[in-house]
C-alpha positions in Angstrom: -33.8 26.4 2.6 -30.4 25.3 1.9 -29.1 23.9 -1.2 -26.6 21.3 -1.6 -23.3 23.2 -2.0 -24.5 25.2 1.6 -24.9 22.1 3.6 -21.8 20.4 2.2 -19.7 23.4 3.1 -21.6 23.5 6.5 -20.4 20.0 7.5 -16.5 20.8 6.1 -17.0 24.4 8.1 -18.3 22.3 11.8 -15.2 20.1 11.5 -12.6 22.3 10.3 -13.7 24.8 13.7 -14.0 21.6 15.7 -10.1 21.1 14.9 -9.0 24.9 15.1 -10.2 25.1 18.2 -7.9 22.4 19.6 -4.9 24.0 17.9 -5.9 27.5 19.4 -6.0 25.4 22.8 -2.6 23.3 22.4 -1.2 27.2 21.6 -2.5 28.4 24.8 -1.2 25.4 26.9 1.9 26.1 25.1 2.1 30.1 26.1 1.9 28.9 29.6 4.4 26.3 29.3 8.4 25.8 28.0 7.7 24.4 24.5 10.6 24.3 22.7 10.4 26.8 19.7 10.8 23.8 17.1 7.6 22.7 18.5 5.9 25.5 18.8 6.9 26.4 14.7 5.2 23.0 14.5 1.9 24.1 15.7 2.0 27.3 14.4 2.9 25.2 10.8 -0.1 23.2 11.5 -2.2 26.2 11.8 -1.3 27.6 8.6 -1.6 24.2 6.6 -5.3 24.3 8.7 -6.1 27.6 7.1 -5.0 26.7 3.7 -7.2 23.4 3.9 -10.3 25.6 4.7 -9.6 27.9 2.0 -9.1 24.7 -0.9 -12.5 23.4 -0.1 -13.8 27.2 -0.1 -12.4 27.8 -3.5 -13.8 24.3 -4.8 -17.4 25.0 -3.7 -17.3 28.7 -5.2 -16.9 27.0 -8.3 -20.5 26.1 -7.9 -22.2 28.8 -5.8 -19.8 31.6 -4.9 -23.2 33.7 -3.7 -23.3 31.0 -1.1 -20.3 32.7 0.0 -22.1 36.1 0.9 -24.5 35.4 3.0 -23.1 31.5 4.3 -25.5 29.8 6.6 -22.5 28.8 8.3 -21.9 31.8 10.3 -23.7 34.0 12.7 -25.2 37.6 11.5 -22.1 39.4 13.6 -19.6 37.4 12.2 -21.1 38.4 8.4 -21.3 41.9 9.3 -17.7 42.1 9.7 -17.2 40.6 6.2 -14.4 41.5 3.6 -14.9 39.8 0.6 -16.6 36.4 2.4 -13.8 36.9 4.9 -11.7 38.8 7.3 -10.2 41.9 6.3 -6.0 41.4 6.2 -5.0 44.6 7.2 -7.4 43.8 10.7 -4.5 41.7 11.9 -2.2 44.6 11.8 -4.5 46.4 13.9 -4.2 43.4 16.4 -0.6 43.5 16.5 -0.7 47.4 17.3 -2.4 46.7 20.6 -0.2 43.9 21.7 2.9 46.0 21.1 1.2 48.5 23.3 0.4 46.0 26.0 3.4 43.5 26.0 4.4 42.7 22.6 8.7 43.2 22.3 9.9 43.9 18.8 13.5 44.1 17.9 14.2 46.5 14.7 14.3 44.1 11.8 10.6 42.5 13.0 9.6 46.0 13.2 10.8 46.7 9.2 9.2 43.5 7.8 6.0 43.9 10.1 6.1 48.0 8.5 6.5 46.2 4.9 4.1 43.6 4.8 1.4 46.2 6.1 2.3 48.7 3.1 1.8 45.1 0.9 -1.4 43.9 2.5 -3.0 47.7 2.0 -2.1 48.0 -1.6 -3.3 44.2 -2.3 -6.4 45.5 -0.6 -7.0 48.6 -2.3 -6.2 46.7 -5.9 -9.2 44.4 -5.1 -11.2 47.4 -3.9 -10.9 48.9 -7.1 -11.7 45.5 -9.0 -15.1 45.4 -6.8 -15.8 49.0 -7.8 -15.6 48.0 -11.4 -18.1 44.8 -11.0 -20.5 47.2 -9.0 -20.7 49.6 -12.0 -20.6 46.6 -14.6 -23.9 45.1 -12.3 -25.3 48.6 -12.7 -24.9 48.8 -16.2 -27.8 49.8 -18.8 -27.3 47.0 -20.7 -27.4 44.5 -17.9 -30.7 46.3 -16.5 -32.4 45.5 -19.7 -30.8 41.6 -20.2 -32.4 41.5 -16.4 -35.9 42.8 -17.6 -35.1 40.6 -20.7 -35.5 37.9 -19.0 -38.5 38.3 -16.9 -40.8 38.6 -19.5 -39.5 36.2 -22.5 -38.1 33.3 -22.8 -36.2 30.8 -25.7 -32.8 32.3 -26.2 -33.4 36.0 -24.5 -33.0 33.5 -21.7 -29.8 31.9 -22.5 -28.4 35.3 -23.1 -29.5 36.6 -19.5 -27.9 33.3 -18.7 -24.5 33.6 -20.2 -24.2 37.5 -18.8 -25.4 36.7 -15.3 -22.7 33.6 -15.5 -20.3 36.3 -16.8 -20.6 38.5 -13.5 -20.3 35.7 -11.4 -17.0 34.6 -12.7 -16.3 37.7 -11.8 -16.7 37.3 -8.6 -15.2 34.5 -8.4 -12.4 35.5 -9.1 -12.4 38.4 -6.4 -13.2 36.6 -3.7 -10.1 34.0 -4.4 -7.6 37.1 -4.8 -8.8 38.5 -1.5 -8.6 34.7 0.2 -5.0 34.9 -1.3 -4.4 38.2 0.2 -5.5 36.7 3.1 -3.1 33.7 3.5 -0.2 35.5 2.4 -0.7 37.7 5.1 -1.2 35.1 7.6 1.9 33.3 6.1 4.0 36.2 6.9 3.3 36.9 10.1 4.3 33.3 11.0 7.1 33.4 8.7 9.1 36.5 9.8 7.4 38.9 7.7 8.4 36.6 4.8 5.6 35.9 2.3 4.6 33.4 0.3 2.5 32.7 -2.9 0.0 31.0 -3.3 -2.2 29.5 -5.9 -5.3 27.7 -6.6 -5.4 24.0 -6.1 -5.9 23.5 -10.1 -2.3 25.8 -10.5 1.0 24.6 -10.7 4.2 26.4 -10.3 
């Protein structure tokens, strides 16, 4: 049964593919067509702000069940196998890029250098978080939060509010994970529509 915050972001997620997919379509109609390359900057800009939208009303509904996040109802059970974090792996587009250059793809030297860069970026981003997800696994393992767990099955009263307050702990945690990797994630996607050039970004509730 779905709880609230799952059938929200199920509505938001039906749109928001509803309108990608028409963007994906105007930049087909545009590969096989002269659009200027203003306009097709345009489109791609539209893309990105597209991305970014989906990944504000991500982060705000985390805030209230970011385990909604690992198994969303949303999606179909290939598309979660393929998961990184509730998402797509960066480094992945990389691996896309490889196989167009092989096919058709024309870099000049300085597109190659940035492309070389951001890739070096994106895998140690990847590997930091990684390592932060190795740490939460051990903390989840813990002795201490095997008995809280135990704790909790069999008393109540504050025991309870303790098992609580650690469990809320972890998934702060977590939180917190999954938002660095969606960050990884748009900066990566930024890039390789900005000439390699990245851009940082924040959560909606931070300023510069």
């Amino acid at each position: 049964m779905r709880n609230r915050v799952e059938e929200k972001f199920l509505e938001f997620y039906e749109n928001w593919v509803i309108q990608l997919e028409q963007y994906l379509h105007q930049l087909l109609i545009a590969h096989n067509t002269t659009m200027s390359e203003i306009e097709l900057r345009a489109l791609i800009s539209k893309l990105t702000t597209h991305h970014k939208a989906y990944y504000t009303a991500k982060w705000a509904a985390i805030g209230e069940d970011v385990l909604a996040f690992f198994g969303p109802v949303w999606l179909t059970p290939l598309e979660k196998a393929c998961f990184w974090l509730t998402g797509w792996k960066p480094s992945t587009v990389f691996r896309m890029v490889d196989r167009l250059r092989k096919s058709r793809l024309v870099l000049v030297e300085a597109q190659v250098r940035k492309l070389e860069e951001l890739r070096a970026k994106t895998k140690f981003e990847e590997q930091k978080i990684e390592r932060e997800v190795e740490r939460y696994q051990v903390a989840m393992g813990d002795r201490k939060m095997v008995e809280l767990a135990r704790l909790g099955c069999h008393v109540g009263g504050e025991s309870v509010v303790v098992v609580e307050a650690a469990v809320k702990g972890l998934a702060t945690g977590l939180e917190k994970m999954v938002k660095a990797a969606d960050c990884v994630r748009l900066k990566t996607l930024k890039a390789m529509n900005n000439n390699g050039e990245e851009e940082r970004f924040l959560e909606p509730t931070q300023k510069e």
